[in-house]
PyMOL Python script that loads the backbone (N, CA, C, O; Angstrom):
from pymol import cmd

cmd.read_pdbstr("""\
ATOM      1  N   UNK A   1      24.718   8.433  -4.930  1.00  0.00           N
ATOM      2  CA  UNK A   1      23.347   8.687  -5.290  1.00  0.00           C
ATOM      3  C   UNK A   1      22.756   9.685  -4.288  1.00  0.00           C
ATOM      4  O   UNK A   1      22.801   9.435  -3.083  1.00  0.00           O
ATOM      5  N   UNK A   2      22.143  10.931  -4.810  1.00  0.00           N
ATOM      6  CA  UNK A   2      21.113  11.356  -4.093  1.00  0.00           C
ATOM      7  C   UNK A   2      20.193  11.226  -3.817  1.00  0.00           C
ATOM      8  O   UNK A   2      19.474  10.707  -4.671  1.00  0.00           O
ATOM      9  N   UNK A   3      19.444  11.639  -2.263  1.00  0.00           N
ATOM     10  CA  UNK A   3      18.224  11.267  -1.838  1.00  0.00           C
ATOM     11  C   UNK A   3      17.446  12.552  -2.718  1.00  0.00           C
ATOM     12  O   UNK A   3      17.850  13.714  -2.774  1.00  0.00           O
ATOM     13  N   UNK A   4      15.909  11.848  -3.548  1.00  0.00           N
ATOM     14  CA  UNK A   4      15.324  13.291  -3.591  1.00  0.00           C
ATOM     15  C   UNK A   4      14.720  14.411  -3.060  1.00  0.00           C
ATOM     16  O   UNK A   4      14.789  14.491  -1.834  1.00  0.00           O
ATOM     17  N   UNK A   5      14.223  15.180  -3.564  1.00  0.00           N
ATOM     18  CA  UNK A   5      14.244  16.749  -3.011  1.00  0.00           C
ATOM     19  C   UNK A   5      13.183  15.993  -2.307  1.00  0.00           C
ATOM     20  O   UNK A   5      12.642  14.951  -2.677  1.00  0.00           O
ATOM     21  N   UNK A   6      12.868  17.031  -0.699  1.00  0.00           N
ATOM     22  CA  UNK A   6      11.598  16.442  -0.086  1.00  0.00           C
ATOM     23  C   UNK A   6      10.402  17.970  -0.744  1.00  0.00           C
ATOM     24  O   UNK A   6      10.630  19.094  -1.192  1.00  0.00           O
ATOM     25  N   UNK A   7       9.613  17.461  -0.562  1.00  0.00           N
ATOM     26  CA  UNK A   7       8.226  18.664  -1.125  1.00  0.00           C
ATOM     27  C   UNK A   7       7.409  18.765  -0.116  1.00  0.00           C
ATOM     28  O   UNK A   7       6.897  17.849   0.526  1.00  0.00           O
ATOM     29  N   UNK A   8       7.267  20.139   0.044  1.00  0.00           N
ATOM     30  CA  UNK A   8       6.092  20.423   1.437  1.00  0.00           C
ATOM     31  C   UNK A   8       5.262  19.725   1.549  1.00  0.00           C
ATOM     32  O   UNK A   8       5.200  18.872   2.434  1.00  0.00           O
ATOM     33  N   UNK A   9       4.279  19.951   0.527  1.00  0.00           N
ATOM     34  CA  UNK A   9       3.099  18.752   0.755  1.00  0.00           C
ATOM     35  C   UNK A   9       3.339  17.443   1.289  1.00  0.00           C
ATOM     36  O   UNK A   9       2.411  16.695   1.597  1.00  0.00           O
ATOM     37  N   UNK A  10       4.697  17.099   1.425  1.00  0.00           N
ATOM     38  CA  UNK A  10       4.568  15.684   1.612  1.00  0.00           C
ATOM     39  C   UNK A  10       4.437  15.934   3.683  1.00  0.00           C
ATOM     40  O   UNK A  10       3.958  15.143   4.496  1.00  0.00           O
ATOM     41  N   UNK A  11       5.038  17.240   3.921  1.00  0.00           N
ATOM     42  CA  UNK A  11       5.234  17.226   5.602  1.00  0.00           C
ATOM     43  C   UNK A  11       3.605  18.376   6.101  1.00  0.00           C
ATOM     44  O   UNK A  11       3.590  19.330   6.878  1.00  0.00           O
ATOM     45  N   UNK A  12       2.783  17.956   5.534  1.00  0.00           N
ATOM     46  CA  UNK A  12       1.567  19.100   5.601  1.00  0.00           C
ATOM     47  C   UNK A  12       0.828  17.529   6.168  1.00  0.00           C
ATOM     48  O   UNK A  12       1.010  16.397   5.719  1.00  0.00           O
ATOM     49  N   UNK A  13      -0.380  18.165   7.744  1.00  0.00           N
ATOM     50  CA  UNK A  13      -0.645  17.084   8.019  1.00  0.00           C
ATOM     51  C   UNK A  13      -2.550  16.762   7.025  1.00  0.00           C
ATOM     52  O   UNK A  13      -3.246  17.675   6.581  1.00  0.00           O
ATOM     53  N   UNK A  14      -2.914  15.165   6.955  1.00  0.00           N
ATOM     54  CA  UNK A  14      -4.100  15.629   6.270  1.00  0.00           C
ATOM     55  C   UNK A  14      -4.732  14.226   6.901  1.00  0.00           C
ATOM     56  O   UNK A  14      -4.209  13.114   6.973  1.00  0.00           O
ATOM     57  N   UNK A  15      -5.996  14.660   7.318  1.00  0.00           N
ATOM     58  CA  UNK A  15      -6.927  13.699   7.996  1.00  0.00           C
ATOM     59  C   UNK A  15      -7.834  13.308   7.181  1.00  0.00           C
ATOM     60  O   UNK A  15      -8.027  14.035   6.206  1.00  0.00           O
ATOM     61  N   UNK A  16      -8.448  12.378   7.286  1.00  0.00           N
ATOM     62  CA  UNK A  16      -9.768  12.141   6.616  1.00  0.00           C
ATOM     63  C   UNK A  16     -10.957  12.678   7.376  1.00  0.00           C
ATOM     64  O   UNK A  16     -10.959  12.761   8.604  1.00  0.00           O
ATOM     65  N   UNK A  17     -11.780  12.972   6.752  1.00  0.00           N
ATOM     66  CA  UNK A  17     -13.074  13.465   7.270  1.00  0.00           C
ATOM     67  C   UNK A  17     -14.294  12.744   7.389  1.00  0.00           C
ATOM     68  O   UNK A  17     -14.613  11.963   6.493  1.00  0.00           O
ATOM     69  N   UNK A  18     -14.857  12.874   8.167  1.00  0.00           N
ATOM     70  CA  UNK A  18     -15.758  11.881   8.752  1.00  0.00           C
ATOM     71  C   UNK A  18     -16.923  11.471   7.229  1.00  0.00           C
ATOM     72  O   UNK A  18     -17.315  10.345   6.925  1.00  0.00           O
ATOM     73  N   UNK A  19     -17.294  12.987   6.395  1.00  0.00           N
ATOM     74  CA  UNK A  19     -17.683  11.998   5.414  1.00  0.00           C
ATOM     75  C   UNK A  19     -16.462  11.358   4.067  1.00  0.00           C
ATOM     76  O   UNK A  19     -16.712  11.380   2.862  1.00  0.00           O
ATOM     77  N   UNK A  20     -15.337  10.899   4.615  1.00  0.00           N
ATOM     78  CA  UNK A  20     -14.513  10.451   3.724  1.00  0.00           C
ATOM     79  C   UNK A  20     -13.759  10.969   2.968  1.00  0.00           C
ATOM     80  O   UNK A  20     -13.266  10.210   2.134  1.00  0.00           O
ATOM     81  N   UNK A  21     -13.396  12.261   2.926  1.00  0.00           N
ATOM     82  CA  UNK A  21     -12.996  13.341   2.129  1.00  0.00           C
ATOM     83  C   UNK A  21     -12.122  13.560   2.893  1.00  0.00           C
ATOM     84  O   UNK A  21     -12.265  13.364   4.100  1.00  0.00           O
ATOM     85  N   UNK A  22     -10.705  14.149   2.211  1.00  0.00           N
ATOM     86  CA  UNK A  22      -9.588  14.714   2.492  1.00  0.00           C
ATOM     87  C   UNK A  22      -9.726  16.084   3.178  1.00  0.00           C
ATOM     88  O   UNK A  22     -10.538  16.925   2.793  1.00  0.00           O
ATOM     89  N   UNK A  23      -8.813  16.278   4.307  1.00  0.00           N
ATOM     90  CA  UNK A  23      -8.935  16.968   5.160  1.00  0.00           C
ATOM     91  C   UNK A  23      -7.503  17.868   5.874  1.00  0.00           C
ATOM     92  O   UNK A  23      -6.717  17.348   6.665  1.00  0.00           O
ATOM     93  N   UNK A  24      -7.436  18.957   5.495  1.00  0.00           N
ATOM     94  CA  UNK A  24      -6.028  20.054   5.905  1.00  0.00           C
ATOM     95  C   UNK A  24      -6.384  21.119   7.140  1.00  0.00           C
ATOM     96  O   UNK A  24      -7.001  22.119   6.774  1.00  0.00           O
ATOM     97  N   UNK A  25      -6.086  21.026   8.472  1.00  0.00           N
ATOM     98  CA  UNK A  25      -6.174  22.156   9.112  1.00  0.00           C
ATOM     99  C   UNK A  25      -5.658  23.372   8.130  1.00  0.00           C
ATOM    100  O   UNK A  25      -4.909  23.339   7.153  1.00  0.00           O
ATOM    101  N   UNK A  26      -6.366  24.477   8.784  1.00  0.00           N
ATOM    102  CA  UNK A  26      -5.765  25.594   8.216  1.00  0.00           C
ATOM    103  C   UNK A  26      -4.423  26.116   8.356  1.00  0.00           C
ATOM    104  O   UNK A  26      -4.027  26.947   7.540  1.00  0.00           O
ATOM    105  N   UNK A  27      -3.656  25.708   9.331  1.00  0.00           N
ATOM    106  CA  UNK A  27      -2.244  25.999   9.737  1.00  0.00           C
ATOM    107  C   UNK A  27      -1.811  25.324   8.606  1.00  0.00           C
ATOM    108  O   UNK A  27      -0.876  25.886   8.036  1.00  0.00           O
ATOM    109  N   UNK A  28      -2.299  24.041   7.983  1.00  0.00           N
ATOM    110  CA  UNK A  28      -1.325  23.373   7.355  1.00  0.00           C
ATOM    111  C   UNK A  28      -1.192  24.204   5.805  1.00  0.00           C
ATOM    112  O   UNK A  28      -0.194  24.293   5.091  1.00  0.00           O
ATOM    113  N   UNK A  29      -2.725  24.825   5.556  1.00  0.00           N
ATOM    114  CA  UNK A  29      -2.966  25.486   4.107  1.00  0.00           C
ATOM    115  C   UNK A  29      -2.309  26.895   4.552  1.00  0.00           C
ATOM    116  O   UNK A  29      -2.560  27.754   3.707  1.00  0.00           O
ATOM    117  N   UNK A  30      -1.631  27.323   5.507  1.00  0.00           N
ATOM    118  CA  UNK A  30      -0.815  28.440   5.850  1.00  0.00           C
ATOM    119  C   UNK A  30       0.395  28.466   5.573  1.00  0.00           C
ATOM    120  O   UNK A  30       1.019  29.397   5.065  1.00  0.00           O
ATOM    121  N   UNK A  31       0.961  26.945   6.055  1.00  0.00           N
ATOM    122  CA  UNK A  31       2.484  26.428   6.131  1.00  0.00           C
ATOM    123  C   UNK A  31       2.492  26.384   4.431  1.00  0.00           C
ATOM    124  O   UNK A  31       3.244  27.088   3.757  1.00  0.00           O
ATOM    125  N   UNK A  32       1.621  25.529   3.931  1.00  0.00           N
ATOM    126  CA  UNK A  32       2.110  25.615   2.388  1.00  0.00           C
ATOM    127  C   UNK A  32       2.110  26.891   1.291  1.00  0.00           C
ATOM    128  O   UNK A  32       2.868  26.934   0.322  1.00  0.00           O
ATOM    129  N   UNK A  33       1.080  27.959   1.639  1.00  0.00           N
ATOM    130  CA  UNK A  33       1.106  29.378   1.094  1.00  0.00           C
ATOM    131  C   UNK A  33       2.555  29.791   1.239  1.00  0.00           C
ATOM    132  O   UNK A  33       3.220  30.351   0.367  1.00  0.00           O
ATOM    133  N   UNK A  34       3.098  29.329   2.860  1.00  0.00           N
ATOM    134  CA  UNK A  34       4.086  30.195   3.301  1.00  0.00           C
ATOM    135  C   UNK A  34       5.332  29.568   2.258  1.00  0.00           C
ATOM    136  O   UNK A  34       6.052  30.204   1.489  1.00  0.00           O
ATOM    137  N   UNK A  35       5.298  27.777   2.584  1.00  0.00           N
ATOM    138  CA  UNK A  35       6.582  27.898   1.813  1.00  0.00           C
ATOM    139  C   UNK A  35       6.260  27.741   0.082  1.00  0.00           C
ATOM    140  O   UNK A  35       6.966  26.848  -0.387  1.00  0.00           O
ATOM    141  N   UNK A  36       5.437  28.350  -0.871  1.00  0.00           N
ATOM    142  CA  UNK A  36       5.434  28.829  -2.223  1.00  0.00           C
ATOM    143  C   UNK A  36       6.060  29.860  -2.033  1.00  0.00           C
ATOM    144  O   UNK A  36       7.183  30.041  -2.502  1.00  0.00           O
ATOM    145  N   UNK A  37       5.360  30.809  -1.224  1.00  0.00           N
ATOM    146  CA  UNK A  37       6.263  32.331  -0.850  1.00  0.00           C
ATOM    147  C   UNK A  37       7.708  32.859  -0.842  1.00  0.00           C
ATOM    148  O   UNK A  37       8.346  33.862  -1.163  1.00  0.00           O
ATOM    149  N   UNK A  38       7.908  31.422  -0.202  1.00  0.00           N
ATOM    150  CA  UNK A  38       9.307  31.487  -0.031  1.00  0.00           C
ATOM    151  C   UNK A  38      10.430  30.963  -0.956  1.00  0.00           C
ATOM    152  O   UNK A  38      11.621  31.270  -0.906  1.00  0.00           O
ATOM    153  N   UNK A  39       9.706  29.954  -1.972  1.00  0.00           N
ATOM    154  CA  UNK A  39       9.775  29.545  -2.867  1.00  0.00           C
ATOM    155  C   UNK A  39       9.915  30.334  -4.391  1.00  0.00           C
ATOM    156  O   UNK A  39      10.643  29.818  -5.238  1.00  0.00           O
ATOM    157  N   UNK A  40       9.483  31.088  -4.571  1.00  0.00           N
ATOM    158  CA  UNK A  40       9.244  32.460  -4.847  1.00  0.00           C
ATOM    159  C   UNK A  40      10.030  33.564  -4.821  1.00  0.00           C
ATOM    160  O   UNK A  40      10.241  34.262  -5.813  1.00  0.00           O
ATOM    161  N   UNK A  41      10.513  33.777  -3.649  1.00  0.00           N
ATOM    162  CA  UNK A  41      11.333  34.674  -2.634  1.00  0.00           C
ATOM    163  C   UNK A  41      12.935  34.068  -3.235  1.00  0.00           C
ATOM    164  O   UNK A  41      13.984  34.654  -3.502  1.00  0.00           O
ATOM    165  N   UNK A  42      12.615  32.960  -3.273  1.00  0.00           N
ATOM    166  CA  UNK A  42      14.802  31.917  -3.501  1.00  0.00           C
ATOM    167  C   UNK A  42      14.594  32.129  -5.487  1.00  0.00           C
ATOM    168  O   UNK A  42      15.532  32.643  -6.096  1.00  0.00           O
ATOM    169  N   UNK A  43      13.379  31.699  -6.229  1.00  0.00           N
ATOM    170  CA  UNK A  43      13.702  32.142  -7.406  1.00  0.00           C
ATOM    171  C   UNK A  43      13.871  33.170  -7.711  1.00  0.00           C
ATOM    172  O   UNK A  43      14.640  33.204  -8.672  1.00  0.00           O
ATOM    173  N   UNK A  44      13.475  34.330  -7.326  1.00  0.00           N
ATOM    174  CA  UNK A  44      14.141  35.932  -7.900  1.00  0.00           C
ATOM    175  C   UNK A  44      15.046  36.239  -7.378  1.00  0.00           C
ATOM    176  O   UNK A  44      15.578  37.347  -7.302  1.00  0.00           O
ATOM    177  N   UNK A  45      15.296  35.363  -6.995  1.00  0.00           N
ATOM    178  CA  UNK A  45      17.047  35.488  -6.107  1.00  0.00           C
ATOM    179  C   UNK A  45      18.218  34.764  -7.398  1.00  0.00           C
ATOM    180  O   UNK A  45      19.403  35.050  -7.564  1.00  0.00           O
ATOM    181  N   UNK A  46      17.680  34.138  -7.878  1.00  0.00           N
ATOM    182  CA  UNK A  46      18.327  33.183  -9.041  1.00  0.00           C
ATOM    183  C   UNK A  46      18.473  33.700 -10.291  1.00  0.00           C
ATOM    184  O   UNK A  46      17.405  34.184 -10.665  1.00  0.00           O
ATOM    185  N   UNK A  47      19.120  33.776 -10.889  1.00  0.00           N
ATOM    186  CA  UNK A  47      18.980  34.778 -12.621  1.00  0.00           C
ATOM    187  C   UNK A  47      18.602  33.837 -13.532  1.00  0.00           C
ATOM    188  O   UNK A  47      18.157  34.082 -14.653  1.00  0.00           O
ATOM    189  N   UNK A  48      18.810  32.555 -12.961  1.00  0.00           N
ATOM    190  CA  UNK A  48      18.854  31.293 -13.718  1.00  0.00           C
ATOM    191  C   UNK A  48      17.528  30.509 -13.700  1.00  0.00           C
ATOM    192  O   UNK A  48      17.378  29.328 -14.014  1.00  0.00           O
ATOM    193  N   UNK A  49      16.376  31.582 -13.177  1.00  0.00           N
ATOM    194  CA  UNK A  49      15.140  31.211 -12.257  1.00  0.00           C
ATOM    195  C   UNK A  49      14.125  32.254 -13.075  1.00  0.00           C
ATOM    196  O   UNK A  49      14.615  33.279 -13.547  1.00  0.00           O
ATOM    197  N   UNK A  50      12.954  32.025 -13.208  1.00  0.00           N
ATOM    198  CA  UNK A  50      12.083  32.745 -13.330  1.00  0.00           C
ATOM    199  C   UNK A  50       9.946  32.304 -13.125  1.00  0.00           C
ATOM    200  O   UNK A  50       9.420  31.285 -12.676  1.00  0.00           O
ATOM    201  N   UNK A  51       9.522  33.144 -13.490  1.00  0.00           N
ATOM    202  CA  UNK A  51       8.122  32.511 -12.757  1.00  0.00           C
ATOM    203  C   UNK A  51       7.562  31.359 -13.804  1.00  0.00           C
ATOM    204  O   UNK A  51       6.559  30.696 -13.538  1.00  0.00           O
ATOM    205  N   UNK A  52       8.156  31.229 -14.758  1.00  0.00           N
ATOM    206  CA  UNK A  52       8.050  29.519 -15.467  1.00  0.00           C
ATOM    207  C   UNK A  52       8.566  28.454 -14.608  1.00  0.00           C
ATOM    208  O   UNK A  52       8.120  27.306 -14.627  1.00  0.00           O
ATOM    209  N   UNK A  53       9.460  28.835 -13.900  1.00  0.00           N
ATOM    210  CA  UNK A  53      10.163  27.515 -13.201  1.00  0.00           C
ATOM    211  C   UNK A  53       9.420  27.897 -11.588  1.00  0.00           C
ATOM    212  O   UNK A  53       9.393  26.986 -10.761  1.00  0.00           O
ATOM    213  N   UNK A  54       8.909  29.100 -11.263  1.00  0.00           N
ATOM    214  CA  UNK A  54       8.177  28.990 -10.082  1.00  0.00           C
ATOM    215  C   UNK A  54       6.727  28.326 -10.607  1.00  0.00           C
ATOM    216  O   UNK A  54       6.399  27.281 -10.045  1.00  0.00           O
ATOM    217  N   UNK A  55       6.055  28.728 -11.390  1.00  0.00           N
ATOM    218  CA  UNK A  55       5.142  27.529 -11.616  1.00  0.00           C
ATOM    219  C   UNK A  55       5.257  26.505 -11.858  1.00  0.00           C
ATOM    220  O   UNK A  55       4.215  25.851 -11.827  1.00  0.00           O
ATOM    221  N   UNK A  56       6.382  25.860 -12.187  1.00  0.00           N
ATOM    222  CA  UNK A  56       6.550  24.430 -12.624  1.00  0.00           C
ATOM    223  C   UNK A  56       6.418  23.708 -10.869  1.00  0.00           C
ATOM    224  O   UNK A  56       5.687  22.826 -10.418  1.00  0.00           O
ATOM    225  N   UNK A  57       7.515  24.583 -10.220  1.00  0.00           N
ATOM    226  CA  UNK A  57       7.752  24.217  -9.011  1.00  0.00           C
ATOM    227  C   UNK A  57       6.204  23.682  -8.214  1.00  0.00           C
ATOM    228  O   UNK A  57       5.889  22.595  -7.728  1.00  0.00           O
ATOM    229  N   UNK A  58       5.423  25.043  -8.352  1.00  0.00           N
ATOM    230  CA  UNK A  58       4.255  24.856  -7.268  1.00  0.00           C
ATOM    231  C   UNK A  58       2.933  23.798  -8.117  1.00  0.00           C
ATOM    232  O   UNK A  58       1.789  23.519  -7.757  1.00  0.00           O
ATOM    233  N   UNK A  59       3.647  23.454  -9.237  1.00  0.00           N
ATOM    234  CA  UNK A  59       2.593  22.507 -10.209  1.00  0.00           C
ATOM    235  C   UNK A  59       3.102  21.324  -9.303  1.00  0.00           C
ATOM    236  O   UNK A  59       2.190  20.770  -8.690  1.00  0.00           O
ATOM    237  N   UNK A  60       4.746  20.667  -9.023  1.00  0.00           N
ATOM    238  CA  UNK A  60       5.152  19.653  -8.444  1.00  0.00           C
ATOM    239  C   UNK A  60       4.432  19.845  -7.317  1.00  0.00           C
ATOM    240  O   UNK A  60       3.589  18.949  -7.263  1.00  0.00           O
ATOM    241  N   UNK A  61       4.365  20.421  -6.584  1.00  0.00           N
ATOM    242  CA  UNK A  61       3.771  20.473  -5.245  1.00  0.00           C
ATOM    243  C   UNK A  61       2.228  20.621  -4.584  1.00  0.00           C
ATOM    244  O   UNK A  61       1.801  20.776  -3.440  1.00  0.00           O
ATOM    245  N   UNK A  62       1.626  20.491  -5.911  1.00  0.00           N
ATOM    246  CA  UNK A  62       0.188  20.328  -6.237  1.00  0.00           C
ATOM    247  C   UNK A  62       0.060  18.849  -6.849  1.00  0.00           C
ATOM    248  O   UNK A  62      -0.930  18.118  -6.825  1.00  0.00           O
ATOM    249  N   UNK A  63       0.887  18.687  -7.212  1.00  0.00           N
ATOM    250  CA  UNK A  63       0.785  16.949  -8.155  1.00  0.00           C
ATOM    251  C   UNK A  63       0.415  15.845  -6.544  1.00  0.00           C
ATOM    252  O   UNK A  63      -0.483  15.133  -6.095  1.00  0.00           O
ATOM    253  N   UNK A  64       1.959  16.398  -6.135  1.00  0.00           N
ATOM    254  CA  UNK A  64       1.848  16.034  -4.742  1.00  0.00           C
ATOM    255  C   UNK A  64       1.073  15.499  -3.723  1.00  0.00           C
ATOM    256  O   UNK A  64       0.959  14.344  -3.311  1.00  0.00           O
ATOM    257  N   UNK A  65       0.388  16.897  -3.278  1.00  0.00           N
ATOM    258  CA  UNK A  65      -0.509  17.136  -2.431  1.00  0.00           C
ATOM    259  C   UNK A  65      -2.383  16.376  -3.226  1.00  0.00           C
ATOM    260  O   UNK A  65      -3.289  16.037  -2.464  1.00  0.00           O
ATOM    261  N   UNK A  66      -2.463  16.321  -4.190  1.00  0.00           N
ATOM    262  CA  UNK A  66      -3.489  15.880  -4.671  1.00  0.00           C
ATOM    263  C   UNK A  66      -3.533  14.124  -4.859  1.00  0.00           C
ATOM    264  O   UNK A  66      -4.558  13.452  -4.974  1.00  0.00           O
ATOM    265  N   UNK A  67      -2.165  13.634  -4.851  1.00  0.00           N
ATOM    266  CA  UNK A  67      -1.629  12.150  -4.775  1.00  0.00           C
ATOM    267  C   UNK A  67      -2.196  11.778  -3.423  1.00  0.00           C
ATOM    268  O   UNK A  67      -3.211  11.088  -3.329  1.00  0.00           O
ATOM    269  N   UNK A  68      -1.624  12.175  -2.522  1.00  0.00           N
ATOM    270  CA  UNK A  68      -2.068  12.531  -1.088  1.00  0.00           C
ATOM    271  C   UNK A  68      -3.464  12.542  -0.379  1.00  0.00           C
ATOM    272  O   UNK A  68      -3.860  11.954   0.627  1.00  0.00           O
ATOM    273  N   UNK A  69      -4.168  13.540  -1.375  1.00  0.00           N
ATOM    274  CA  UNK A  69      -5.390  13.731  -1.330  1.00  0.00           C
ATOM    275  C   UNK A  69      -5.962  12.309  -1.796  1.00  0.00           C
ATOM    276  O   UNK A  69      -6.718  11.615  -1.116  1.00  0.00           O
ATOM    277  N   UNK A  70      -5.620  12.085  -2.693  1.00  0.00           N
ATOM    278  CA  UNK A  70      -6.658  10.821  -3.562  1.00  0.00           C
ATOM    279  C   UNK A  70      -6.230   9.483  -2.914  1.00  0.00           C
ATOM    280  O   UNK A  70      -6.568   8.396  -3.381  1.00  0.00           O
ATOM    281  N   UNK A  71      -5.478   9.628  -1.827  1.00  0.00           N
ATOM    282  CA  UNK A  71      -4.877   8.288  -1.163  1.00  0.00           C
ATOM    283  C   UNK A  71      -5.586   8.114  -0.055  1.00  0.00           C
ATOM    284  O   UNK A  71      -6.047   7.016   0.257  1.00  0.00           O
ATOM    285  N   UNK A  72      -5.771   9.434   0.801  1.00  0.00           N
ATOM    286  CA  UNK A  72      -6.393   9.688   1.726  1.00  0.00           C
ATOM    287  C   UNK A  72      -8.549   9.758   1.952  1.00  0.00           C
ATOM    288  O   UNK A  72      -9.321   9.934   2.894  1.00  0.00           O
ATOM    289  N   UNK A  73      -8.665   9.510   0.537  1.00  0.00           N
ATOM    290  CA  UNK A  73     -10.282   9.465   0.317  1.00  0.00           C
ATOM    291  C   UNK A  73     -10.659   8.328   0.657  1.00  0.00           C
ATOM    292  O   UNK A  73     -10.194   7.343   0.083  1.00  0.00           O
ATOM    293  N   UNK A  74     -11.572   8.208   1.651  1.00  0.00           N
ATOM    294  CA  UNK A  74     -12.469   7.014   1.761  1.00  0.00           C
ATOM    295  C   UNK A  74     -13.527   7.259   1.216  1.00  0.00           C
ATOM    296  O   UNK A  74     -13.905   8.410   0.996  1.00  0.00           O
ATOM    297  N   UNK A  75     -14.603   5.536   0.708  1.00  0.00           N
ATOM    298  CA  UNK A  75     -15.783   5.635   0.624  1.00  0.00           C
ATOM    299  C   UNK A  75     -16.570   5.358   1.304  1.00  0.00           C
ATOM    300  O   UNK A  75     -16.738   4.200   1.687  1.00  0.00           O
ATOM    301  N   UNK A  76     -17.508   6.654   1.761  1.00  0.00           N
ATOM    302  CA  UNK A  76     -18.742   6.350   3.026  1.00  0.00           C
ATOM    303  C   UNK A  76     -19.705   5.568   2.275  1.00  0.00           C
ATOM    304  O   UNK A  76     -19.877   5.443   1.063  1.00  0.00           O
ATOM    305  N   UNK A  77     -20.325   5.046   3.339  1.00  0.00           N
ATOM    306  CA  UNK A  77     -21.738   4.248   2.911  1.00  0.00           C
ATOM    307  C   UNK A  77     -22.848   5.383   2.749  1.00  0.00           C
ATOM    308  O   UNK A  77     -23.999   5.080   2.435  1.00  0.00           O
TER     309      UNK A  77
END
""", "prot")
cmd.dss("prot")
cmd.show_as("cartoon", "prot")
cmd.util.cbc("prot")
cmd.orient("prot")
């Protein structure tokens, strides 16, 4: 059995914010631009690849990161 693929978003750090809201330094919204980019960069490398399957890709990695997000929301008083 394989372990599954890991997804950036899951290694992007995210704080909560003092009013309860999800929270990304900007390095981290850098690191993830960078690896779509690169992401990007390995499908036109692929013949078997194209920007349907790069959007599918960065849709997974938005599903992700918004799971994340909605885990990470508190409610302020």
């Amino acid at each position: 059995m394989t372990a599954p693929t890991a997804h950036a978003a899951d290694r992007l750090p995210m704080v909560t914010a003092s009013n309860g809201q999800p929270f990304m330094p900007c390095e981290a919204v850098l690191a993830l631009l960078r690896a779509v980019a690169e992401s990007c960069r390995n499908f036109a490398d692929d013949p078997d690849c194209d920007l349907h399957t790069a959007g599918a890709a960065i849709d997974i990695e938005a599903d992700v990161l918004e799971t994340r997000a909605i885990a990470s929301t508190r409610e302020t008083p």
